[in-house]
Each structure stands twice: as C-alpha cells, then as structure tokens.
C-alpha positions in Angstrom: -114.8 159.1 133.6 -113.4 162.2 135.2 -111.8 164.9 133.6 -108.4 163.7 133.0 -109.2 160.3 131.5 -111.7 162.1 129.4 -108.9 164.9 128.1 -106.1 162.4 127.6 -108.3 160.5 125.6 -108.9 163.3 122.8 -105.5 163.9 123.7 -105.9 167.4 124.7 -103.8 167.1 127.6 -99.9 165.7 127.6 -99.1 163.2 130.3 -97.4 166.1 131.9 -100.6 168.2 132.5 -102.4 164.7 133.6 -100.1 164.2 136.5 -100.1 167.5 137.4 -104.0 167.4 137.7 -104.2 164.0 139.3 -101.9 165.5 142.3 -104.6 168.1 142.5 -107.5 165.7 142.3 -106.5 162.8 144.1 -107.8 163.2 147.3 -111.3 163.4 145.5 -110.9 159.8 143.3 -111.5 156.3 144.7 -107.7 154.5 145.1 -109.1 152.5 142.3 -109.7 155.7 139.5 -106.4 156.9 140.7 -104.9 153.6 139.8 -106.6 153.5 136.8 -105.4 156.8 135.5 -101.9 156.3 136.5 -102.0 153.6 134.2 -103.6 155.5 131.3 -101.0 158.4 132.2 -98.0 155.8 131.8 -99.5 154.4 128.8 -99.4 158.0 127.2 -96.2 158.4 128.5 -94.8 155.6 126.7 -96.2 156.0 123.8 -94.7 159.4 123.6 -98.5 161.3 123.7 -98.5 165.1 122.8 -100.8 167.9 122.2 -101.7 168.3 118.1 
C-alpha cells in the first residue's frame, strides 16, 4: 500500500489532499495502483470522507 491508500484509510487525509498527492506521485505508481486509488479516492468522495 502506498502512502495515500494507507492515510485515506485511517482517514487522515480528505479526498482533496489524496488527489492532490496522487498528481504528485503518479509517475512513480504502476497504471494499476493509480487505478486503484482513484477508485478508493472516488469512493471517499462519495461517501462524503473528512478529516475528524
């Protein structure tokens, strides 16, 4: 897991800050992990993830 899938998932990142690190990171995933955390960043989007 790399470090955004592994801060969304104690949700100490907002979808916001995911995206914005996955535009930094992406050229250093595999297509497939940046796949994959798109879809873990839309499925935090929709279900309206925050910061506590």
């Amino acid at each position: 897991m790399c470090i955004i899938c592994v801060e969304l998932a104690k949700r100490a990142m907002t979808p916001a800050e995911g995206r914005r690190a996955l535009g930094e990171m992406k050229v250093k995933l595999d297509a497939a992990h940046v796949a994959e955390v798109e879809k873990k960043l839309s499925d935090a989007e929709k279900a309206g993830a925050t910061k506590p």
